[in-house]
Backbone as CSV, one residue per row, in Angstrom:
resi,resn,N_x,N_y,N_z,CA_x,CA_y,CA_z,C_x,C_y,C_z
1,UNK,94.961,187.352,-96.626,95.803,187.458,-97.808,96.291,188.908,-97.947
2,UNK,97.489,189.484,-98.091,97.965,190.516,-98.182,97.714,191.184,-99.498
3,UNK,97.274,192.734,-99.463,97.139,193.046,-100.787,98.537,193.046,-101.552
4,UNK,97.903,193.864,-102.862,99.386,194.265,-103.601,99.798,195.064,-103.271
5,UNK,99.401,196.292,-102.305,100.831,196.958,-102.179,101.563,196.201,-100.777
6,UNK,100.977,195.232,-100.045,102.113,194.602,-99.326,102.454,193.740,-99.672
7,UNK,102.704,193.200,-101.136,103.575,192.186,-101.685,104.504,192.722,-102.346
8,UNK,104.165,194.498,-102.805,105.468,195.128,-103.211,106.398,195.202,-102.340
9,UNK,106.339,195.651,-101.099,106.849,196.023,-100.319,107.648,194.490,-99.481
10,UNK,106.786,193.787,-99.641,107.763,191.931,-99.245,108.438,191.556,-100.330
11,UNK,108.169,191.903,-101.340,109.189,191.878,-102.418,110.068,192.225,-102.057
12,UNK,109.771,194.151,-102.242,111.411,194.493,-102.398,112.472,194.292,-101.231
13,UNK,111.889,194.125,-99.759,112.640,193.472,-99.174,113.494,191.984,-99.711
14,UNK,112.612,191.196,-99.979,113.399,189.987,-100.162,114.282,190.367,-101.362
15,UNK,114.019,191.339,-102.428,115.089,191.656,-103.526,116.359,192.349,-102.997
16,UNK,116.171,193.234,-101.761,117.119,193.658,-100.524,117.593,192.413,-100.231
17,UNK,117.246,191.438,-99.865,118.089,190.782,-98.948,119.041,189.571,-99.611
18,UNK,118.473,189.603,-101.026,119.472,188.968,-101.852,120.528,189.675,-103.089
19,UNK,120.298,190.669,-102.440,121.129,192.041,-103.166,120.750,192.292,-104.438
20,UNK,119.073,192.272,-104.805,119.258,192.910,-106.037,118.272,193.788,-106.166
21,UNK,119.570,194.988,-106.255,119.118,196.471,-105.730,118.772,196.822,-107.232
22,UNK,119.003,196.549,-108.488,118.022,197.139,-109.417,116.697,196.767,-109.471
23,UNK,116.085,195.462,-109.126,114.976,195.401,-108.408,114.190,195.901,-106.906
24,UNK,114.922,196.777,-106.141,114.711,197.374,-105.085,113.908,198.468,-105.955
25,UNK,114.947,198.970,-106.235,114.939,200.402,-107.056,113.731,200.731,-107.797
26,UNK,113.547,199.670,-108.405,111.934,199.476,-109.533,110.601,199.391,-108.800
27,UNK,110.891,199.265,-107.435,109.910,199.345,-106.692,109.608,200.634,-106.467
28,UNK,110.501,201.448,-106.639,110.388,202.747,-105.978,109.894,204.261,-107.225
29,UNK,108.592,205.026,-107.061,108.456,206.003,-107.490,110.078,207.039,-108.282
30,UNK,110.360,207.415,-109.027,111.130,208.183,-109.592,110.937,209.660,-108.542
31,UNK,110.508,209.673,-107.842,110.304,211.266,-106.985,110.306,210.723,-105.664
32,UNK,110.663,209.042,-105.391,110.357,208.682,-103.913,111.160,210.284,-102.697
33,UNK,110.231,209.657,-101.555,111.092,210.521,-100.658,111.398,209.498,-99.397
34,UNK,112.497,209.423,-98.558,112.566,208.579,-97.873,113.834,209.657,-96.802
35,UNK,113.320,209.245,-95.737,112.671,210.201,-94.308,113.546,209.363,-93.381
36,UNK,114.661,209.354,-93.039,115.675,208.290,-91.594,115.823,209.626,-90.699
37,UNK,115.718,209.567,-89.484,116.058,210.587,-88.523,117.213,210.055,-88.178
38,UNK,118.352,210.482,-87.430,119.380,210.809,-87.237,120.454,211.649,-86.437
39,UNK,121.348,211.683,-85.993,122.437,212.341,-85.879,123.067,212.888,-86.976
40,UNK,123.652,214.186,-87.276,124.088,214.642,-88.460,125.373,213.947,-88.579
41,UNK,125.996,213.170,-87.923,127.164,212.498,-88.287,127.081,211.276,-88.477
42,UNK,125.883,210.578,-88.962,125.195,209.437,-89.629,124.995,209.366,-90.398
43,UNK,126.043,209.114,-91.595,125.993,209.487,-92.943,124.570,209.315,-94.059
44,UNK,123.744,208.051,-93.346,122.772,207.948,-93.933,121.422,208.164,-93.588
45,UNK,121.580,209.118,-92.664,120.752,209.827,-91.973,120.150,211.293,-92.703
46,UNK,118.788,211.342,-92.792,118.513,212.928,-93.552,117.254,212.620,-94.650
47,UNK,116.713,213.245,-95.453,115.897,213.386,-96.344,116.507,213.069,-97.836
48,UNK,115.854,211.944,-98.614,116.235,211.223,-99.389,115.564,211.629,-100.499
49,UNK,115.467,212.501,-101.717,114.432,212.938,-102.494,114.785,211.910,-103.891
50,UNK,114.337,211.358,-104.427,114.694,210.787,-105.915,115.409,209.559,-105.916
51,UNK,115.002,208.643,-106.834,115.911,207.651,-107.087,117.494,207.146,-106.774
52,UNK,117.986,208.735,-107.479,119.461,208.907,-107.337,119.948,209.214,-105.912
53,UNK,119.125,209.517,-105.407,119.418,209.551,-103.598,118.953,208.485,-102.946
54,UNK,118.324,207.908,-103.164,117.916,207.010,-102.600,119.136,205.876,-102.994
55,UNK,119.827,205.815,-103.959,120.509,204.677,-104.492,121.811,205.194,-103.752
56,UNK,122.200,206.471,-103.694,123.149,207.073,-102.730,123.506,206.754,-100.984
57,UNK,121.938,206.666,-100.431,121.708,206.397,-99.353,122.235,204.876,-99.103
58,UNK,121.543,204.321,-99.996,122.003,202.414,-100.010,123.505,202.433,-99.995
59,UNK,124.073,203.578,-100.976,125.687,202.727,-101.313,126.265,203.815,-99.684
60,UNK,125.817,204.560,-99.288,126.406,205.351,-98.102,126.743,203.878,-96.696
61,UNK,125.438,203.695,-96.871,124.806,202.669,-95.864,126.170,201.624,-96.230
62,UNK,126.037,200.884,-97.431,126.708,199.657,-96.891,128.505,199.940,-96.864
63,UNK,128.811,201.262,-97.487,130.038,201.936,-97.077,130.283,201.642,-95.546
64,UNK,129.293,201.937,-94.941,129.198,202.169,-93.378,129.545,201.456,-92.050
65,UNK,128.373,200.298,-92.617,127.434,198.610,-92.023,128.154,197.789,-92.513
66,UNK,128.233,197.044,-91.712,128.732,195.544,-92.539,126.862,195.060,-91.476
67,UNK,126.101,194.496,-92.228,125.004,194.468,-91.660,125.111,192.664,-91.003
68,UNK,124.731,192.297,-89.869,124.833,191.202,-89.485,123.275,190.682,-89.205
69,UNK,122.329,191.670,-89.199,121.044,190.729,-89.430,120.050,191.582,-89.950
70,UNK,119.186,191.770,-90.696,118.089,192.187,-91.017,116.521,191.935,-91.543
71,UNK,115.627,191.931,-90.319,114.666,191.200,-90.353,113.532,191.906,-90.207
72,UNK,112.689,191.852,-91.433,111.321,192.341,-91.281,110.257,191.464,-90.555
73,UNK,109.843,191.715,-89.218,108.756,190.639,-88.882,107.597,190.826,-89.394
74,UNK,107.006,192.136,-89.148,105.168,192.202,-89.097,104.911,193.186,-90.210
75,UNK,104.214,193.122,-91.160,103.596,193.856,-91.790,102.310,194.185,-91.284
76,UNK,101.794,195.604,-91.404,100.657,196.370,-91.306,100.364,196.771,-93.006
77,UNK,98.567,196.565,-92.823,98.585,197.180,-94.378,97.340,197.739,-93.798
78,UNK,97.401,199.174,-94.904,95.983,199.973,-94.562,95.760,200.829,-95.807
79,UNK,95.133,200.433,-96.926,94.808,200.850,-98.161,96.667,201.332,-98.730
80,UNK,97.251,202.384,-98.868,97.989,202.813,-99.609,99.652,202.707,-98.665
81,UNK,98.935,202.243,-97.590,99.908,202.482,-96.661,100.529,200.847,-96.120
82,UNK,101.733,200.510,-96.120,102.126,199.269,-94.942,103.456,199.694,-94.291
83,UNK,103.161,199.276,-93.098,104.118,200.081,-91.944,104.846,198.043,-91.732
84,UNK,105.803,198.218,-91.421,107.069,196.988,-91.275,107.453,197.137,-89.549
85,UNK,107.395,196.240,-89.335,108.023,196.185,-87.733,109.054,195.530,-87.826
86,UNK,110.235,195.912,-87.436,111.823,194.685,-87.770,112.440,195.177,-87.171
87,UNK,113.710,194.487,-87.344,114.885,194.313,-86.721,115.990,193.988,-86.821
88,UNK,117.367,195.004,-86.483,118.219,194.768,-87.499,119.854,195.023,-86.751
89,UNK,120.544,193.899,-87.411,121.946,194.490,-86.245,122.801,194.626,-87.273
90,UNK,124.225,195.574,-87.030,124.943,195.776,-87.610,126.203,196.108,-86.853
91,UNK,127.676,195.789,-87.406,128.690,196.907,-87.037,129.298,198.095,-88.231
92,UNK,129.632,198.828,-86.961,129.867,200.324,-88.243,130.858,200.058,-88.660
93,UNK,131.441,199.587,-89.482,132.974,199.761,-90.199,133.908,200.498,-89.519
94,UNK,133.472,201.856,-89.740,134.758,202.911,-89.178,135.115,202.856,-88.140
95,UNK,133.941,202.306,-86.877,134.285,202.017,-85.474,134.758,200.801,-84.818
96,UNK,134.170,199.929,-85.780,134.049,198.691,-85.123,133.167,198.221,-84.303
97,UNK,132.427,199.057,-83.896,131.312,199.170,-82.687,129.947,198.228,-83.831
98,UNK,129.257,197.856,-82.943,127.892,196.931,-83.130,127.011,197.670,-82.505
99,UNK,125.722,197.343,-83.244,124.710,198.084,-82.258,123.371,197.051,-82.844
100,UNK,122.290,197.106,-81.889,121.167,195.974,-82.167,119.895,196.720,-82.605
101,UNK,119.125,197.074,-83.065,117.695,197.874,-82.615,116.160,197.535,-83.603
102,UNK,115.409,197.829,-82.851,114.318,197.473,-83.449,113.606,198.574,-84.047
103,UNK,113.137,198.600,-85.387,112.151,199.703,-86.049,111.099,199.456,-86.768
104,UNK,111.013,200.823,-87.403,109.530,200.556,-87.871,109.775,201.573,-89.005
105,UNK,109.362,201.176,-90.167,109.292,201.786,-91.940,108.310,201.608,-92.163
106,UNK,108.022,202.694,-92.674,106.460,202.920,-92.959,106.398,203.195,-94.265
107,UNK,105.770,202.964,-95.281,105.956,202.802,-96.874,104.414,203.491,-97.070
108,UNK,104.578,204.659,-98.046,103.694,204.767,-98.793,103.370,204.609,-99.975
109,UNK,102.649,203.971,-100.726,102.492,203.783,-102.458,101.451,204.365,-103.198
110,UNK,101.555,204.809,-104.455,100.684,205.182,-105.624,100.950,204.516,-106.620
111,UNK,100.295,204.074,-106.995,99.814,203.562,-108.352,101.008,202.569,-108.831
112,UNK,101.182,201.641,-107.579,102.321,199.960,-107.481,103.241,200.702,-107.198
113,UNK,103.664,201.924,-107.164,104.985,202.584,-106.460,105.454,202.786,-105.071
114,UNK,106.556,202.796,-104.769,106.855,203.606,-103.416,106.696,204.780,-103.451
115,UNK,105.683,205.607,-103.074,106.542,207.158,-103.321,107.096,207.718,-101.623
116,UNK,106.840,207.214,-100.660,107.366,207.756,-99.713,107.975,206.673,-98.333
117,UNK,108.917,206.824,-97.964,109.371,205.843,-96.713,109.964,207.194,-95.305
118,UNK,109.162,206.466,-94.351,109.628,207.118,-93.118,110.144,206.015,-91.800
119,UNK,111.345,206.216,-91.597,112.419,205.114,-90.735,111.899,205.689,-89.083
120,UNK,111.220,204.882,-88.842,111.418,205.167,-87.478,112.449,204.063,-86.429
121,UNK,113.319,204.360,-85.696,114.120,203.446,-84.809,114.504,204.263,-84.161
122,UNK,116.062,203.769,-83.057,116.569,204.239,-81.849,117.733,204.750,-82.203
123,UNK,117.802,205.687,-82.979,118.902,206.541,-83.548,120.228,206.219,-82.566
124,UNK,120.017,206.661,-81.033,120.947,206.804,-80.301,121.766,205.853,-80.093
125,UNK,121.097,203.909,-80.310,121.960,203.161,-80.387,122.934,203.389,-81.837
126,UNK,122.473,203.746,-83.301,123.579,203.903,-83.925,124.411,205.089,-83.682
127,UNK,123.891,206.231,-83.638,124.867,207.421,-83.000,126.023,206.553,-82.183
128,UNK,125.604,206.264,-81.287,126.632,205.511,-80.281,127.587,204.559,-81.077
129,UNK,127.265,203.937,-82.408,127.971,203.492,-82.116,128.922,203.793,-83.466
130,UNK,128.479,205.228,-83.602,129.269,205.384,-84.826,130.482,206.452,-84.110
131,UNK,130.242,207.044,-82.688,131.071,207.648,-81.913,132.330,206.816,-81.857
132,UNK,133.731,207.814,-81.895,134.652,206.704,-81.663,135.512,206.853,-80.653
């Protein structure tokens, strides 16, 4: 049986995936920090401090993506911590280009909050395909 902080975290995905990002949001610490590595010409790429960036990052993102699949398979849980294994395809808008890749988000929580997310994936397939 999964604890509660990995039912926050399957929550706010499924509140992601039916677009309701003021319930995303409520998941998340008021000081979250959230961590995507990147190419500097990946608009949503960089260090995410606060709510208001974080809600920035989302509207950057779907400026971007027209997203064509996004799938969390495996949850890991380890007291404060659940790490996500998924997978996710998209094309970039501005290019037209598609790209496929598999990652890993790692969520930290305090006290039913998010306070921290770190994106790990294959940067270079989106770099690529945000090149035009």
């Amino acid at each position: 049986m999964p604890n509660n902080n990995q039912q926050i975290v399957q929550q706010m995905y499924h509140d992601f995936a039916t677009g309701n990002i003021p319930a995303v949001l409520s998941a998340f610490d008021k000081n979250v920090v959230w961590n995507r590595a990147g190419a500097p010409f990946i608009p949503f790429s960089g260090t995410f401090t606060g709510i208001d960036e974080v809600m920035k990052m989302f509207s950057i993102q779907d400026e971007n993506l027209k997203m064509k699949s996004f799938v969390p398979q495996t949850f890991c849980t380890n007291e404060d911590t659940v790490a996500v294994i998924g997978h996710d395809e998209a094309e970039v808008k501005p290019t037209s280009k598609s790209y496929a890749a598999d990652w890993v988000q790692v969520f930290t929580l305090k006290d039913e909050k998010i306070i921290g997310v770190q994106v790990f994936m294959d940067t270079k397939k989106i770099a690529d395909a945000f090149e035009k």
